[in-house]
C-alpha positions as CSV (number, residue, x, y, z in Angstrom):
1,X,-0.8,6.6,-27.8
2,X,1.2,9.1,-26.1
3,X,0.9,12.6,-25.3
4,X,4.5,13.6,-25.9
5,X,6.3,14.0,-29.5
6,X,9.8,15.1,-29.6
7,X,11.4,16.1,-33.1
8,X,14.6,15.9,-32.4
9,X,18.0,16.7,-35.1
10,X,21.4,18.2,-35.9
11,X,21.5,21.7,-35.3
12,X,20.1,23.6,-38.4
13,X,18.6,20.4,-39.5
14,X,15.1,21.8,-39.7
15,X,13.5,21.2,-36.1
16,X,12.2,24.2,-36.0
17,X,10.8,24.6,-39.2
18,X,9.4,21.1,-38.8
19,X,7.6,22.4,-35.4
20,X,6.3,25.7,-37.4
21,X,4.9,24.2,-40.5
22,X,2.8,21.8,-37.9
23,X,1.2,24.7,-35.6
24,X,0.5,26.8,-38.3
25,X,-1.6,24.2,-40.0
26,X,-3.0,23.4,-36.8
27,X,-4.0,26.7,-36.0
28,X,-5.3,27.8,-39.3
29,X,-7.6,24.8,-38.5
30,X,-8.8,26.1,-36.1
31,X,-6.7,24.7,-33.1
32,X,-4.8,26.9,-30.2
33,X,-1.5,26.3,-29.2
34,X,0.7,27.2,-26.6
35,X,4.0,27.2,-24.6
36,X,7.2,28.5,-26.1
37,X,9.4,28.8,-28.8
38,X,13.2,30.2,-29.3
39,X,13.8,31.7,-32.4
40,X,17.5,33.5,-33.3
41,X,18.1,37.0,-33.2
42,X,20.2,38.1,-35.9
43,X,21.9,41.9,-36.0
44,X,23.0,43.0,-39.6
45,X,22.9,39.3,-40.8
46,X,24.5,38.0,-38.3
47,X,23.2,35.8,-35.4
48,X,24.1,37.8,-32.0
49,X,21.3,35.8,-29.6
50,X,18.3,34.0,-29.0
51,X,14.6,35.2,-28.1
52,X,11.6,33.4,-26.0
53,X,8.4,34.0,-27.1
54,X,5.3,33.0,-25.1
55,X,3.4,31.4,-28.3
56,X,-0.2,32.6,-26.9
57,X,0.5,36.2,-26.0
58,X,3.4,36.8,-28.0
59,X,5.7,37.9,-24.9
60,X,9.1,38.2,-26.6
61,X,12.4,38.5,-23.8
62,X,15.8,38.3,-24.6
63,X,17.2,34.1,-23.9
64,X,20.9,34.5,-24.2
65,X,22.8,37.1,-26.4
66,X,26.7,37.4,-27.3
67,X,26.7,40.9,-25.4
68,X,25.6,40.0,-22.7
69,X,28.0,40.1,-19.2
70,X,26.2,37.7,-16.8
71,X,24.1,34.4,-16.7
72,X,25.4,31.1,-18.0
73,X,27.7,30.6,-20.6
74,X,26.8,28.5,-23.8
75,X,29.4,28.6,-26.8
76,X,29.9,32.2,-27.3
77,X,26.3,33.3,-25.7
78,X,25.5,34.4,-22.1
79,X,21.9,33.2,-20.7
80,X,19.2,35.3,-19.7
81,X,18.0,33.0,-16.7
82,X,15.7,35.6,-15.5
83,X,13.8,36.3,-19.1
84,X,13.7,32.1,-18.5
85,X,12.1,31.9,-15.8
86,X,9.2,34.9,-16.4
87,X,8.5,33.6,-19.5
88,X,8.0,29.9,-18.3
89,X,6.5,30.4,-15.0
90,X,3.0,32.3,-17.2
91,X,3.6,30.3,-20.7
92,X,3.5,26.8,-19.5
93,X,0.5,26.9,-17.0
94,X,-1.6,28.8,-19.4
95,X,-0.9,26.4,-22.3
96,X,-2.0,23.6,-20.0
97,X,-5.3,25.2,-19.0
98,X,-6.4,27.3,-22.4
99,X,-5.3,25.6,-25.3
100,X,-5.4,22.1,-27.8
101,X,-1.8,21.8,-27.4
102,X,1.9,22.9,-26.4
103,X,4.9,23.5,-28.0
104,X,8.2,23.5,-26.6
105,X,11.1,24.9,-28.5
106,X,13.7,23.9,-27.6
107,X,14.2,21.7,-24.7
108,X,18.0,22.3,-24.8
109,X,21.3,23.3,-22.7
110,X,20.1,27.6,-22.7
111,X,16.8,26.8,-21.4
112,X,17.5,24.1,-18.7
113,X,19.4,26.5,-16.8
114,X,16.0,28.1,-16.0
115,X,14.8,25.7,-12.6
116,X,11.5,27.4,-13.5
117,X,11.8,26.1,-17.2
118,X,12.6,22.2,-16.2
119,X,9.6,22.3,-13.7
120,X,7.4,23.8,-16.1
121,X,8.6,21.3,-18.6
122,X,8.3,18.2,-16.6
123,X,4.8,19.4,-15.2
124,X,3.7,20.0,-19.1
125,X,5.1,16.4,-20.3
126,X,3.0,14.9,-17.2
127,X,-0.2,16.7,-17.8
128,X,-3.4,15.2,-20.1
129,X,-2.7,17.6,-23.4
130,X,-0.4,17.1,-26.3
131,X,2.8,18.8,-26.4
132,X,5.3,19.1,-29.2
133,X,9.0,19.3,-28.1
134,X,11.8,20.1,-30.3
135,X,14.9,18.9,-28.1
136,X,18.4,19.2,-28.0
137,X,20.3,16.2,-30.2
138,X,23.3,15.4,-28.9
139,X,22.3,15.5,-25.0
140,X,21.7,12.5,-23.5
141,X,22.1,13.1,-19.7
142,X,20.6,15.2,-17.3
143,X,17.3,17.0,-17.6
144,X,17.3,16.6,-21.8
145,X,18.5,12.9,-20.7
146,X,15.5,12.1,-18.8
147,X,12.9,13.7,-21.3
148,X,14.5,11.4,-24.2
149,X,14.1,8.3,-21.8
150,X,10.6,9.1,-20.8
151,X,7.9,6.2,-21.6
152,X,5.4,8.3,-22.2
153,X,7.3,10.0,-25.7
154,X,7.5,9.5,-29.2
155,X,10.4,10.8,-30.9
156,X,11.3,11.3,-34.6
157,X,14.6,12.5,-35.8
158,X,14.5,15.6,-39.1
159,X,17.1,14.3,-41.9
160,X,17.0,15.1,-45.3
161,X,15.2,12.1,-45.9
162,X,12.1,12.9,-43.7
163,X,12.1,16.6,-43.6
164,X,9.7,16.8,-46.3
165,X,7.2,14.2,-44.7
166,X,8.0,14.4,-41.4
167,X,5.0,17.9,-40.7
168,X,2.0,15.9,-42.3
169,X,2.9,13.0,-39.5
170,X,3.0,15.5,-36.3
171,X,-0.4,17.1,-37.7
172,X,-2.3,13.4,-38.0
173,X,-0.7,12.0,-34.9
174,X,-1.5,15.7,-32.9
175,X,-4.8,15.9,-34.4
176,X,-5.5,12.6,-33.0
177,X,-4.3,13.6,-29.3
178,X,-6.5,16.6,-29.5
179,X,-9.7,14.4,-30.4
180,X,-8.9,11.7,-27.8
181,X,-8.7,14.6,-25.1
């Protein structure tokens, strides 16, 4: 059995929500997790950005943001490499050495511009605990590339048809890594 699951989908086709409804069982059961997740930030309605939250301490930094003037540009938003890296370079390692499990949301185009992020990422998928990854669809080369490729991962795909499903799955198969550790 691996270590690594990776829910992977279209965008908006529940990935998140997937990942969400599986830590907060977990955790209500009595199970820590850690690492980071990447939630939108919406102004009047509108989506303007992205946060990073550290999922143990609750550390929130601004990811990328449609007003912002520097950093990398993906569609219409401007990264925060910086927030990236701070948040990464504490998350990760704590995840790895204080909790059942980490989450990773998302391993995508915004985040990989972080070098701190990809080595805290690759030294996360390599270490003994479980980690659940949502991560980017269409990507297939590069960093995202190489994650997909991995041996050592199990990815499932959130469609209509398995949405539903698709939380009870991650729960057994994670509860089962956590035992085994």
């Amino acid at each position: 059995m691996t270590n690594n699951i990776l829910v992977t989908g279209p965008p908006r086709s529940g990935k998140t929500t997937v990942i969400q409804s599986v830590v907060e069982t977990l955790t209500a059961d009595g199970y820590d997790a850690g690492g980071i997740y990447c939630p939108e930030r919406r102004e009047a309605g509108e989506r303007v950005g992205f946060n990073i939250i550290d999922v143990e301490t609750g550390e929130t930094r601004i990811l990328a943001h449609v007003d912002r003037d520097d950093g990398p540009s993906v569609g219409k938003y401007r990264v925060n490499v910086d927030a990236v890296d701070a948040v990464c370079a504490t998350a990760f390692p704590r995840a790895i050495e204080e909790t059942d499990f980490v989450v990773i949301d998302e391993i995508a185009p915004m985040e990989v511009y972080s070098d701190e992020c990809v080595t805290q990422v690759r030294r996360t998928l390599n270490a003994d605990i479980p980690v659940l990854a949502a991560i980017h669809y269409g990507s297939t080369a590069g960093f995202i590339g190489d994650v997909k490729g991995r041996g050592d991962v199990d990815q499932f795909e959130v469609t209509t048809d398995t949405r539903e499903d698709l939380p009870a799955r991650l729960i057994e198969l994670l509860r089962q890594q956590i035992q085994l550790q």
